[in-house]
C-alpha positions as CSV (number, residue, x, y, z in Angstrom):
1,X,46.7,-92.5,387.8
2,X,46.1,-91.1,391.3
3,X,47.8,-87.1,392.0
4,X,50.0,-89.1,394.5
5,X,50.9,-91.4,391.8
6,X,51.4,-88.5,389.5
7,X,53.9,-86.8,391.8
8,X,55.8,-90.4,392.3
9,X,56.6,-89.9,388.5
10,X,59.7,-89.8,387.1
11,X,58.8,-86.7,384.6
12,X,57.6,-84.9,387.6
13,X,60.9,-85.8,389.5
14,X,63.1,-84.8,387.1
15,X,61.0,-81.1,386.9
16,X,61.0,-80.9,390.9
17,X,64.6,-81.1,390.9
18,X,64.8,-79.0,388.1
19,X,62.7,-76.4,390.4
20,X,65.2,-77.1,393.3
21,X,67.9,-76.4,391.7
22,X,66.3,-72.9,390.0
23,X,65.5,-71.7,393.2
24,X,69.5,-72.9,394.6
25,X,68.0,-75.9,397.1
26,X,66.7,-72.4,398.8
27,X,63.0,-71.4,399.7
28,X,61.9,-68.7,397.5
29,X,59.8,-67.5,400.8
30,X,62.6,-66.5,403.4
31,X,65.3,-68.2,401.5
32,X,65.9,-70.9,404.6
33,X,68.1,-73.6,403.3
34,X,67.7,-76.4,406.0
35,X,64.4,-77.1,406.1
36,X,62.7,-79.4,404.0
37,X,61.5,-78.1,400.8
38,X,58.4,-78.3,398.9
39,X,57.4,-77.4,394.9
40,X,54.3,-75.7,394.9
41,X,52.4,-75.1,391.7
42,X,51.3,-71.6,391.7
43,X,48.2,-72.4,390.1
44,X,46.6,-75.6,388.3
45,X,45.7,-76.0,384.2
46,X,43.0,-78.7,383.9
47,X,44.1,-81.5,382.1
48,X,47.8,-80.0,382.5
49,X,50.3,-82.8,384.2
50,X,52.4,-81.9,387.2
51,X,55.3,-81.9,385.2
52,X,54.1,-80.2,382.3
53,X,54.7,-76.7,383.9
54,X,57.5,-74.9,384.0
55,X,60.2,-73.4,386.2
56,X,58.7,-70.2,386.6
57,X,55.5,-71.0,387.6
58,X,56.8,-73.8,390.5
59,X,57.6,-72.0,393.9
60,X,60.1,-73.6,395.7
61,X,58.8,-73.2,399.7
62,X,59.7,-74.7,403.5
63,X,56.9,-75.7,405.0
64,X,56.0,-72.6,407.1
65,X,56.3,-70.4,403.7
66,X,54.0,-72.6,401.9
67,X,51.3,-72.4,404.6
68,X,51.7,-68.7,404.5
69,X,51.3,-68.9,400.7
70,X,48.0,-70.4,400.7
71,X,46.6,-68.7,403.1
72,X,47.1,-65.1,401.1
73,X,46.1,-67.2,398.3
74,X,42.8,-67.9,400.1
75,X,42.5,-64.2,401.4
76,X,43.3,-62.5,398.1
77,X,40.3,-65.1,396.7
78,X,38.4,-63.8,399.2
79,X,38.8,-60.0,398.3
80,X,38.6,-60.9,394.6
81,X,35.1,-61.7,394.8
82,X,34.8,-58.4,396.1
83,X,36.0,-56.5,393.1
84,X,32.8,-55.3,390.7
85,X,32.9,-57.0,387.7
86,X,33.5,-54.0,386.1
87,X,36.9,-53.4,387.7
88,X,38.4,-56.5,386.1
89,X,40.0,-55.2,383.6
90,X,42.0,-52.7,385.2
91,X,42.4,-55.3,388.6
92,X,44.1,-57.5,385.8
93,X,46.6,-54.8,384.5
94,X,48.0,-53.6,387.7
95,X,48.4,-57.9,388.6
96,X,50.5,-58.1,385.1
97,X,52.5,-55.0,386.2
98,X,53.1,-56.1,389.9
99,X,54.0,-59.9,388.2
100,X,56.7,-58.5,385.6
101,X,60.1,-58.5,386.9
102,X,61.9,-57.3,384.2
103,X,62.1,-55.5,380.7
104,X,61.5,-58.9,378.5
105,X,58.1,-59.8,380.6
106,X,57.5,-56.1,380.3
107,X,57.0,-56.9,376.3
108,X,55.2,-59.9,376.7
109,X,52.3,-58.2,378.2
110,X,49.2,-58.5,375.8
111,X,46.0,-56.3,376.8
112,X,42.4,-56.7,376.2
113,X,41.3,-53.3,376.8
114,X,42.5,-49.6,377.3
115,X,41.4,-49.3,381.2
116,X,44.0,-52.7,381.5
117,X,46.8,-50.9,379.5
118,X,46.1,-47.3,382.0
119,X,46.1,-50.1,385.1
120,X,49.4,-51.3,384.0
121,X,50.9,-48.1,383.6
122,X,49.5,-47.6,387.4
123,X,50.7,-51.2,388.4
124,X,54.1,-50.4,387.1
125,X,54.6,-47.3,389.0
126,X,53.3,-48.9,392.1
127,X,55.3,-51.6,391.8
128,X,58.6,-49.2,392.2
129,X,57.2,-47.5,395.0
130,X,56.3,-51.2,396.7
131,X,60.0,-52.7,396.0
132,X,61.2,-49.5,397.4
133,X,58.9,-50.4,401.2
134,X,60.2,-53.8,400.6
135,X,64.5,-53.1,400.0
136,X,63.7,-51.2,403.3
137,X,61.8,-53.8,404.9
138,X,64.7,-56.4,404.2
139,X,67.6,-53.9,404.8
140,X,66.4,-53.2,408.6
141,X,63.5,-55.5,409.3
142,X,65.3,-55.6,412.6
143,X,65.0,-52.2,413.8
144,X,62.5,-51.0,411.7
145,X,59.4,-49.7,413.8
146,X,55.7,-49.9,412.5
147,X,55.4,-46.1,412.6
148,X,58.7,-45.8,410.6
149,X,57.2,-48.2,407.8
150,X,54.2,-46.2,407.8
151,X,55.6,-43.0,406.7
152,X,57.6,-44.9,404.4
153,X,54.7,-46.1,402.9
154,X,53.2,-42.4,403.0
155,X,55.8,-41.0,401.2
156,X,56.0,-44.0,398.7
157,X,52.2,-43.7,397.6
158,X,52.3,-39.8,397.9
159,X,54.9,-39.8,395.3
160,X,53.5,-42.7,393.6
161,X,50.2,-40.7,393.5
162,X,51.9,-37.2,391.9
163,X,53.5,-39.3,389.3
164,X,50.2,-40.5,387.9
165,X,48.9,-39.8,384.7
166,X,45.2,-38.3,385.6
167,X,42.8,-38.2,382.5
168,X,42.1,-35.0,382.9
169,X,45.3,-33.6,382.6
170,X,47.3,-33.2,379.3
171,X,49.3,-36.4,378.5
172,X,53.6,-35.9,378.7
């Protein structure tokens, strides 16, 4: 069976709706409701069938969103094969924090190493400090200038940066 044929399935249907009406017939991208809508698999399992995913990791996108999508997919590949090798590990604990959205995915977090568990820790407090640029960048994305968001971002990271747990200091 072809990947077009695949996606003409009724199992894949049923999930696609399912998707649909997770995300409220909305684009989970800029939340337009009239355009035509798309489920995107955020990434692919080899040997794993289109509807053998679930909810959570289908995006529900318009067109323009989903282009956007995989083009920062494509850039963030790009930078990815820039990291050392040796900065996996702690590349990979500040993604899990920046991917948690609450408590309960919080506990689900497994890690492989101590440098991923201190790059959580890092990735959590980031995260704050991001969400924080971003309520502000949704609140006013009207009349917010570039050199305003710029000291926001400042003062996020500065703070961000005095809140961090350095190894060299005595733990809380």
């Amino acid at each position: 069976m072809t990947y077009a044929e695949k996606l003409r399935d009724p199992r894949w249907q049923r999930k696609r709706l399912e998707a649909l009406d997770n995300a409220g017939w909305r684009c989970s991208g800029c939340r337009d409701k009239t355009s035509t809508l798309y489920v995107h698999h955020n990434f692919y399992v080899r040997g794993r069938e289109p509807w053998e995913y679930s909810v959570e990791e289908l995006t529900v996108a318009c067109d323009p969103c989903h282009s956007r999508f995989d083009a920062l997919r494509a850039e963030l590949t790009e930078w990815l094969a820039l990291v050392e090798p040796f900065a996996m590990e702690e590349l990979l604990g500040f993604v899990k924090a920046l991917a948690c959205r609450s408590v309960n995915e919080y506990q689900a977090v497994a890690f492989h190493s101590l440098e991923e568990a201190k790059a959580f820790v890092l990735g959590s407090r980031a995260a704050v400090a991001l969400r924080d640029v971003a309520e502000l960048l949704h609140e006013h994305c009207d009349t917010l200038s570039l050199a305003r968001l710029n000291r926001t971002f400042e003062r996020s990271f500065l703070a961000f940066g005095e809140s961090v747990y350095r190894p060299d200091e005595e733990a809380p």
